[in-house]
C-alpha positions as a Python dict, from the first residue, in 0.01 Angstrom:
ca = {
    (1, 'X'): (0, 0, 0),
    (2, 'X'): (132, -252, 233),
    (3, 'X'): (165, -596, 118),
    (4, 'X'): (53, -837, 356),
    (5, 'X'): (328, -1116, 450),
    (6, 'X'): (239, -1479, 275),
    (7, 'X'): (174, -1667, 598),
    (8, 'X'): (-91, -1419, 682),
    (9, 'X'): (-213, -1466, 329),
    (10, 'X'): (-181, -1862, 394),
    (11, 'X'): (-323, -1797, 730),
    (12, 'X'): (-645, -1607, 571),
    (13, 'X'): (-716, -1909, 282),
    (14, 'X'): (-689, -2141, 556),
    (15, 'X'): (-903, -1961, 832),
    (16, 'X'): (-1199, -1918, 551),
    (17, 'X'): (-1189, -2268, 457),
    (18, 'X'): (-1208, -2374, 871),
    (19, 'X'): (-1472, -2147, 888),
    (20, 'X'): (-1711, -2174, 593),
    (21, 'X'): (-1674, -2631, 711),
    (22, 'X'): (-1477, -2715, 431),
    (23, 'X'): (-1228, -2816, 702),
    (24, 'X'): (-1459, -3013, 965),
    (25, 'X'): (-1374, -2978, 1342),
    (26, 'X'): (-1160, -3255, 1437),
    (27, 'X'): (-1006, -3345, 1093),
    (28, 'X'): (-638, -3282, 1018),
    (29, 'X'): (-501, -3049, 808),
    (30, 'X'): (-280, -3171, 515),
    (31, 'X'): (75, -3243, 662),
    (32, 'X'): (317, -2938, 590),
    (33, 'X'): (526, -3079, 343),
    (34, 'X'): (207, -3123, 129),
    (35, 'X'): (63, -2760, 184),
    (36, 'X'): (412, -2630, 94),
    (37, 'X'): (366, -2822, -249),
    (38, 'X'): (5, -2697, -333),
    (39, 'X'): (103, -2361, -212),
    (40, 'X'): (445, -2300, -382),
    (41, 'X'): (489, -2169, -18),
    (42, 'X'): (850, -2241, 189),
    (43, 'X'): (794, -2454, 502),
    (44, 'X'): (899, -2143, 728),
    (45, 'X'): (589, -2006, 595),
    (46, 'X'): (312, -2253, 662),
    (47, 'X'): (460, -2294, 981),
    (48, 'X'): (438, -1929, 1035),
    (49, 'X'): (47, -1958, 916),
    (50, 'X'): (-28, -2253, 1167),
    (51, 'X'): (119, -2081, 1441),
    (52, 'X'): (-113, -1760, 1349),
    (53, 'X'): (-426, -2000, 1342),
    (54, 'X'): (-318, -2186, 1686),
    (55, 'X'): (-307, -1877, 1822),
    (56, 'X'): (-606, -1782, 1719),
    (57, 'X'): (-754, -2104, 1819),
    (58, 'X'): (-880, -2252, 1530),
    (59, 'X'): (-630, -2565, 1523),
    (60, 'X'): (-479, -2758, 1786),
    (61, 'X'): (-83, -2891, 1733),
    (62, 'X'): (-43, -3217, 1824),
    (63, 'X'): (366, -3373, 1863),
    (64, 'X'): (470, -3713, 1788),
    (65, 'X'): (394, -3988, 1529),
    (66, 'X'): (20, -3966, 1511),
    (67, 'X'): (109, -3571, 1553),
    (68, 'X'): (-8, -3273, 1297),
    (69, 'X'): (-245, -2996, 1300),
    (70, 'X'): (-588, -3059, 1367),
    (71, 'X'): (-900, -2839, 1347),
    (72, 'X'): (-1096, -2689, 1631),
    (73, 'X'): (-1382, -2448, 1552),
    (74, 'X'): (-1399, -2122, 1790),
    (75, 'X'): (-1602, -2192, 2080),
    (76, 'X'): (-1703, -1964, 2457),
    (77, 'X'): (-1380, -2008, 2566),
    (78, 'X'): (-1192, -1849, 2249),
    (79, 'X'): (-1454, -1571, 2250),
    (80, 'X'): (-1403, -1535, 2684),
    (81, 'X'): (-1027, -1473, 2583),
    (82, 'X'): (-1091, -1218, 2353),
    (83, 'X'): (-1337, -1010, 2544),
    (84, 'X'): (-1068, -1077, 2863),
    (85, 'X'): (-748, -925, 2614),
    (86, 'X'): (-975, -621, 2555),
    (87, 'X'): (-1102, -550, 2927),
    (88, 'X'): (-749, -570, 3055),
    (89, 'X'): (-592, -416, 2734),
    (90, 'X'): (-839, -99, 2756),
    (91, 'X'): (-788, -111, 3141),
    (92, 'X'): (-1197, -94, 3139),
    (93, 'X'): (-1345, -26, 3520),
    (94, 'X'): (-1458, -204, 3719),
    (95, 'X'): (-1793, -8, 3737),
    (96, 'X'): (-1827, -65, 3354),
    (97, 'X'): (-1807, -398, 3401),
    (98, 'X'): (-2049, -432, 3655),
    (99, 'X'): (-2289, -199, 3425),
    (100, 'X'): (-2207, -457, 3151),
    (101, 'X'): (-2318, -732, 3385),
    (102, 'X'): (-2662, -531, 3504),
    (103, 'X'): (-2760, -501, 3104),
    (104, 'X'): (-2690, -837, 3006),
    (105, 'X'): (-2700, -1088, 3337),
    (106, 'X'): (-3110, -1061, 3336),
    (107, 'X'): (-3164, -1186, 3033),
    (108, 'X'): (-2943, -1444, 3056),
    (109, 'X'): (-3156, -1539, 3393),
    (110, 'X'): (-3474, -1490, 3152),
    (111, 'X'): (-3340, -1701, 2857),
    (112, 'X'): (-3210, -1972, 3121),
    (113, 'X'): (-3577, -1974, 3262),
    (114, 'X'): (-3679, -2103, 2922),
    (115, 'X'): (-3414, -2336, 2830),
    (116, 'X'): (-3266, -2467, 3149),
    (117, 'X'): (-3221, -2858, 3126),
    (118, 'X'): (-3176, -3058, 3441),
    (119, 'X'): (-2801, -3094, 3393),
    (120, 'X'): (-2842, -2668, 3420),
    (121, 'X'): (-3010, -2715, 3738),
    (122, 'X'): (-2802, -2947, 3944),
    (123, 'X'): (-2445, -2677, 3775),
    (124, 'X'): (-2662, -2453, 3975),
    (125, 'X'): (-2730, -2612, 4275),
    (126, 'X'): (-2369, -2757, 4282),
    (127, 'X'): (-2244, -2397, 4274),
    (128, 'X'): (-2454, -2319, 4577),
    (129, 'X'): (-2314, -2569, 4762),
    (130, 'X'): (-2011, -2431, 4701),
    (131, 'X'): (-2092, -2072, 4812),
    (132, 'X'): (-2187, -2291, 5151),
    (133, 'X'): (-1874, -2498, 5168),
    (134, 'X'): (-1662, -2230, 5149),
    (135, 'X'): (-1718, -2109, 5524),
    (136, 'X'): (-1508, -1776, 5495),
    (137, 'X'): (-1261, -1841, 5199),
    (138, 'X'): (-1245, -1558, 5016),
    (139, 'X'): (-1069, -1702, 4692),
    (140, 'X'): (-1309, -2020, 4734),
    (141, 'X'): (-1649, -1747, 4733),
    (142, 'X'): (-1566, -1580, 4453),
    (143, 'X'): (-1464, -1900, 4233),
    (144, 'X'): (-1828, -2051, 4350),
    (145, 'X'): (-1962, -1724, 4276),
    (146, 'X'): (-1817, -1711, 3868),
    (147, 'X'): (-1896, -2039, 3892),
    (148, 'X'): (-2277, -2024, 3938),
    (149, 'X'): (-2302, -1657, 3717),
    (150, 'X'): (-2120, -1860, 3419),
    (151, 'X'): (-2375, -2163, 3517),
    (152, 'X'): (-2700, -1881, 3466),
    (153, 'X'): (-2543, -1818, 3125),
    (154, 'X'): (-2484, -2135, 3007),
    (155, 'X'): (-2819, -2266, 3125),
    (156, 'X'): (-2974, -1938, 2878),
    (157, 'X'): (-2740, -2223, 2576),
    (158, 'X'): (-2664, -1881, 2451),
    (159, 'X'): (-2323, -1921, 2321),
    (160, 'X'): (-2201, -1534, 2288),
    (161, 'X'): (-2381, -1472, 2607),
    (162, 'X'): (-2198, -1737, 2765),
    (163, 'X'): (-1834, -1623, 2616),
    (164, 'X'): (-1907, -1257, 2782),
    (165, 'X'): (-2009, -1380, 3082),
    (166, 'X'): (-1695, -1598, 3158),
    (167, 'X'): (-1489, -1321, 3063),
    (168, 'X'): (-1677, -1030, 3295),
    (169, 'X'): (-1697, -1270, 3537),
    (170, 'X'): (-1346, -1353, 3582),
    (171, 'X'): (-1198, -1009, 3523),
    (172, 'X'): (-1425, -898, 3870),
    (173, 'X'): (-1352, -1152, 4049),
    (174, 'X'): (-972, -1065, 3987),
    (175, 'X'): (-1072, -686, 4042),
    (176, 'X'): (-1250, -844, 4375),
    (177, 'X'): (-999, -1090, 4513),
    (178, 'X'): (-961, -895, 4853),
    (179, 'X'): (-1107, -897, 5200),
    (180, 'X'): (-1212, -546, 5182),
    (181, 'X'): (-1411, -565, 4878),
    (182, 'X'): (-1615, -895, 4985),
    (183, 'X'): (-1755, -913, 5337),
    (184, 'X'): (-1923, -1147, 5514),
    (185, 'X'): (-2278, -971, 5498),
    (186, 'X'): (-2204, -947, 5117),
    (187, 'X'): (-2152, -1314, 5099),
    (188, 'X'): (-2464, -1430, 5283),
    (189, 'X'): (-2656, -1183, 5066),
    (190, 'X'): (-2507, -1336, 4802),
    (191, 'X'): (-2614, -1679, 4876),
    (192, 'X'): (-2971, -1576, 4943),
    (193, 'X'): (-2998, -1380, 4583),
    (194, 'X'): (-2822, -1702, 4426),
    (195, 'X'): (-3096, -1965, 4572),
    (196, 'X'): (-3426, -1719, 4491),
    (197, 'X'): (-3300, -1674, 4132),
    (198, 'X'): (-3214, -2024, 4111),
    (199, 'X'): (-3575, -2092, 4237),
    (200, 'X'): (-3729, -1867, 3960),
    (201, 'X'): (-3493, -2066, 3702),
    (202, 'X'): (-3657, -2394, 3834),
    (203, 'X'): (-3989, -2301, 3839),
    (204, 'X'): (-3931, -2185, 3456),
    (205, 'X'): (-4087, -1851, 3552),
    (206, 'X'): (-3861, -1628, 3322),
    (207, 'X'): (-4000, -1290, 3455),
    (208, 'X'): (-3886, -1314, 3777),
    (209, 'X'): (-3556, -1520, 3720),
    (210, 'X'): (-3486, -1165, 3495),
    (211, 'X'): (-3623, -935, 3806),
    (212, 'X'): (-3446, -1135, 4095),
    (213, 'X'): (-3111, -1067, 3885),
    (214, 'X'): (-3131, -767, 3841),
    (215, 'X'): (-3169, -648, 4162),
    (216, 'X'): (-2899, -948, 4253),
    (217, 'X'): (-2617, -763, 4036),
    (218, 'X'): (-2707, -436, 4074),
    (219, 'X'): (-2689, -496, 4488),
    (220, 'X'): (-2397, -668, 4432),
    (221, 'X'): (-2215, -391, 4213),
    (222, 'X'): (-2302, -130, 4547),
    (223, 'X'): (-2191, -280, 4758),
    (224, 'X'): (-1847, -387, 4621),
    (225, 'X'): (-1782, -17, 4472),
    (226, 'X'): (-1904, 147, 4827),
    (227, 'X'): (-1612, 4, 4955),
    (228, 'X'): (-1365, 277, 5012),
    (229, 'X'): (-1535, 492, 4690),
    (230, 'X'): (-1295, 305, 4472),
    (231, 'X'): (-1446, 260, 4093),
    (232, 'X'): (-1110, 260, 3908),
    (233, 'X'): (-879, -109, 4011),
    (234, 'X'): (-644, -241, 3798),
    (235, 'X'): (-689, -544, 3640),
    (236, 'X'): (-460, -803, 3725),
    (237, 'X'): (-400, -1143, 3575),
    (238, 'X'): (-559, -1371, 3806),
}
């Protein structure tokens, strides 16, 4: 049997007792000196276990006098990086992740319906404006257009919905970032399907926020893999 290393050990006792509250978000952890006495651990090992949970996200390191570790509890973002490790790990297509996006972007339009605030709204409408402002830019389109996806999501104040969202989102528009994938008649359609989902959003009518979507993202997905046949790019870091 393999015996697991004691900072990974340390790591564990640590992670459960962030997790289960014990350790509240924003609180510090005990100094190291003091968790190598009520551990009986060396100081190259809780160092070795902090690192582990920075990494995984779950405390923040702060330098200096007022430094330490402090806790942070897992949030979109941490989940985002996770699901972004794995798409680029697993060198996933870019047609799965535009079928990912068609079974999971209408209900997010649906829940957002329902739960939009007007904060929502105006992330929206700001994101729109964007689409408009960017007159041509490719790299400014496609940030306006993650932007205002993510926005859909976030309005839904689904949290794991959210997380997969930002990390789909970002991993096409790197699979995207090129003239020949994104036209101009793409990004005026685009900006119409935007605005009439947008509208059902509003107008808190959830069934056809989920039916505008659909057919928004599943247009979208055609016309981006049409180009040239090509349903197999390699994901690049952005």
């Amino acid at each position: 049997m393999k015996v697991p290393k004691a900072s990974d050990v340390l790591a564990g006792e640590l992670r459960e007792r962030i997790l289960s509250g014990e350790f509240a978000e924003n609180t510090q952890l005990p100094p190291e000196r003091e968790l190598v006495v009520q551990t009986q651990m060396s100081r190259t090992t809780v160092r070795e276990a902090l690192r582990i949970l920075e990494v995984q996200g779950l405390i923040r390191i702060k330098a200096g006098r007022a430094g330490g570790a402090f806790v942070q509890r897992p949030g979109e973002q941490s989940m985002a990086a996770s699901v972004a490790l794995l798409i680029r790990g697993r060198q996933i297509r870019l047609a799965a992740l535009h079928e990912t996006r068609e079974a999971i972007e209408p209900f997010c339009a649906q829940l957002a319906a329902a739960s939009r605030t007007d904060s929502d709204l105006g992330t929206l409408d700001a994101a729109n404006q964007a689409i408009v402002d960017a007159e041509g830019e490719l790299a400014a389109f496609l940030q306006a257009n993650v932007d205002w996806h993510i926005a859909v999501a976030t309005a839904s104040h689904n949290e794991l919905l959210t997380g997969l969202m930002i990390a789909l989102s970002r991993a096409i528009y790197t699979a995207t970032a090129t003239e020949g994938f994104v036209d101009e008649q793409v990004r005026n359609t685009t900006l119409r399907a935007h605005r009439s989902v947008t509208r059902a959003i509003k107008d808190r009518d959830a069934d056809a926020a989920a039916r505008r979507m659909a057919r928004h993202v599943h247009s979208y997905a055609e016309s981006v893999l049409a180009v040239e046949e090509r349903t197999d790019i390699p994901l690049e870091p952005a």
